[in-house]
Every structure is written in C-alpha cells, then in structure tokens.
N, C-alpha and C positions, 0 to 999 in steps of 0.2 A: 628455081629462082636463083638465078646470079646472087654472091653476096650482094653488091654494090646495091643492086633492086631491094635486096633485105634490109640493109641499111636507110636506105630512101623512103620505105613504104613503114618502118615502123612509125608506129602511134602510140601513143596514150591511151588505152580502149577506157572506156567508162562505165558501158553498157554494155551486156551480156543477152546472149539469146538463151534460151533454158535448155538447151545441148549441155547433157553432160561431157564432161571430159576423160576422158578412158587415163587410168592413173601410170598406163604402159608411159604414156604422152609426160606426163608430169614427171615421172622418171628419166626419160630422156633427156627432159630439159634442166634437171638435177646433174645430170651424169655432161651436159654440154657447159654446166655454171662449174663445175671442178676442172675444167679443161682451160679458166682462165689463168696466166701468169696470177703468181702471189708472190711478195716479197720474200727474198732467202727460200721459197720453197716450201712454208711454211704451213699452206692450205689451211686459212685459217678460219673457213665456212665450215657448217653444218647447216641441215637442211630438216625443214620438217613440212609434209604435205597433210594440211586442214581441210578438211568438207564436211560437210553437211552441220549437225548437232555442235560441233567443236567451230564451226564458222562463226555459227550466228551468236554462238557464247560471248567470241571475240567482239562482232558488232554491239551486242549487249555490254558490255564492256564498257567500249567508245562511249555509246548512248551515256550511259549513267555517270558517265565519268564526266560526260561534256556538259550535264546537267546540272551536277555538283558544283563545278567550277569555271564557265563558261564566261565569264571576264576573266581568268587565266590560261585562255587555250585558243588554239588557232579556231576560227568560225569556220573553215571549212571541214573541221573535222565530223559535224552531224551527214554531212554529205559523202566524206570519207567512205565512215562506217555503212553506208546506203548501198556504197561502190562494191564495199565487199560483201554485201550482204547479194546482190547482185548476180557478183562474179562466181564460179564453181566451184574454184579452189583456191586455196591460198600456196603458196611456198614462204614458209617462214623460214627468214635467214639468219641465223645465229651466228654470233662470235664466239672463239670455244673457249674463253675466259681469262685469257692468258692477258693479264694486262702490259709487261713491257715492250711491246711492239704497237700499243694502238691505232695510232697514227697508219703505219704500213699496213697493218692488218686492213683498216678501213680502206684503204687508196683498192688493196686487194680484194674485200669482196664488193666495192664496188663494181670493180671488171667482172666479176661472178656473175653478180645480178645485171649487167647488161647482157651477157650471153644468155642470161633468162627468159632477156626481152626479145631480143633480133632469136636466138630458138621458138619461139613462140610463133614470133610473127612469119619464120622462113614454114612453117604447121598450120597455118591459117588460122591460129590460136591469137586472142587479143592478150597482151598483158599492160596492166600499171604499176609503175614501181610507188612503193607507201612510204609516207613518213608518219601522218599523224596518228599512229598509232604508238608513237614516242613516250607519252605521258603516263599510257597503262602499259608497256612494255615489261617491267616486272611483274607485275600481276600476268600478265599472258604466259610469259615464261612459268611461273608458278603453275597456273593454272595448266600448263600443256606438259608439265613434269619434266623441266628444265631451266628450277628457278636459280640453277649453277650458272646459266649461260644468259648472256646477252645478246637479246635480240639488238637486231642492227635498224632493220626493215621487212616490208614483207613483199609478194610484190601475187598481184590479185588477177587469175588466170581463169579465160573464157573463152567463146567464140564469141567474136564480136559483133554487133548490135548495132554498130555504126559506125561512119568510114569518114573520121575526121579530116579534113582540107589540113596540107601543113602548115607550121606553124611559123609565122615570120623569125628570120634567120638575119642575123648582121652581116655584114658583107665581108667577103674575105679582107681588103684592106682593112677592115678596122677591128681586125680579130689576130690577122699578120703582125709583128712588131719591125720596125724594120732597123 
C-alpha cells in the first residue's frame, strides 16, 4: 500500500473480530513508533504490550472508576473501557519521567503513537488511539509495575470489525492561513 493510501484509509477502529494478534506484529509496530522524530533526540517513549488477564484489569479499572465518580469523568469513558475490552491488545505508552521537557516530550510521542496507527493500519490491523483512560493512569502504571512512569495514552490494537466511512474534514482554505 502506497503511504498516501495508509494515510487515507486510516480509521478509528472501535470494533474488533476475535483474531488474535501474533505479538511479532505488536513489536513491529513498537519498533515503527521509535522511528518517529523526538525533540533534541530525546526518545522519550517507552512501550508496554497488555493482553489478555492484564487487559481486562485495565477495563476493570475504568469500570469502577467511572462508577465511583461518574459526574466527574468524561461519559464516554464506560464505552472506552468496552473498546478495549474488545480489542486484543493494548500498547501502553509511557513517558520516561523526565519532567523538564514536557511539553516537547508530548509534541514527541504523539508522532510515536501516530506511526502506531498508519503501522497498523499499512498490516490490515485496526487501531485507536485512548485518552480516557486519563483519570486511572496512575493506578495503571502502579498496577503494570511502572508506577515511576507516566502513562501518556494507550492506543487499542485488532483486526478490524468494521470499516468506518471518513470522517468530515474542513476544507483546505479554512485550515490554510493566508
């Protein structure tokens, strides 16, 4: 697949078929999110691959968490945790703790976790990148034995289940400054 095609046909996947994922594939796509530009050179991801027992912990998690406090948290988070409960495998993406660069740090494994997504999807692999999994992020780290690091995001890897129509796009003029 031409990049430009990779770039065109990614998705959002939501929905997962019960195809496992061979973790050769999950490493790959580890080894393509280190290959993005970081500020100063700094590489300031780590990666951690979740399945199965250590998945559904993380959904549990969510669950109880959005129960607890559920006028304090985004409402699509019970559906979130359904995505990943779902999906086959997670890639958690850590920050390695360093707090003076934040800001660059982030701009940086954001480029990470897009090479996550367009890797995935050039593998006929669905992914979606996570946020609301924000709120128990220390706990996750704790619980995955890296309560040193900060998770960023996570981003929830499958074969896809369904082949979402794209997504309205603003038009070049009004995205252009002139």
């Amino acid at each position: 697949m031409e990049f430009k095609d990779v770039i065109e046909k990614r998705r959002s996947i939501r929905k997962f078929t019960s195809d496992e994922v061979d973790n050769q594939l999950l490493v790959e796509l580890i080894r393509l999110a280190t290959l993005a530009p970081s500020a100063h050179n700094r590489q300031p991801w780590r990666f951690m691959i979740v399945k199965d027992d250590k998945k559904d912990m993380i959904v549990s998690m969510m669950n109880e968490f959005y129960d607890k406090y559920k006028d304090k948290v985004s409402k699509t988070m019970p559906f979130t945790a359904s995505v990943i409960g779902e999906s086959k495998a997670l890639i958690v993406v850590f920050r390695d703790g360093l707090k003076e660069d934040r800001y660059l740090d982030t701009l940086s494994i954001g480029g990470a976790i897009e090479h996550i997504c367009l890797g995935a999807t050039s593998m006929g692999l669905g992914s979606v990148w996570i946020n609301d999994i924000d709120p128990v992020k220390e706990e996750i780290a704790k619980y995955l034995g890296y309560g040193d690091l900060e998770i960023v995001s996570v981003v929830a890897i499958g074969y896809p289940n369904q082949d979402p129509k794209p997504r309205p796009r603003k038009e070049l003029n009004d995205v252009i400054l002139k």
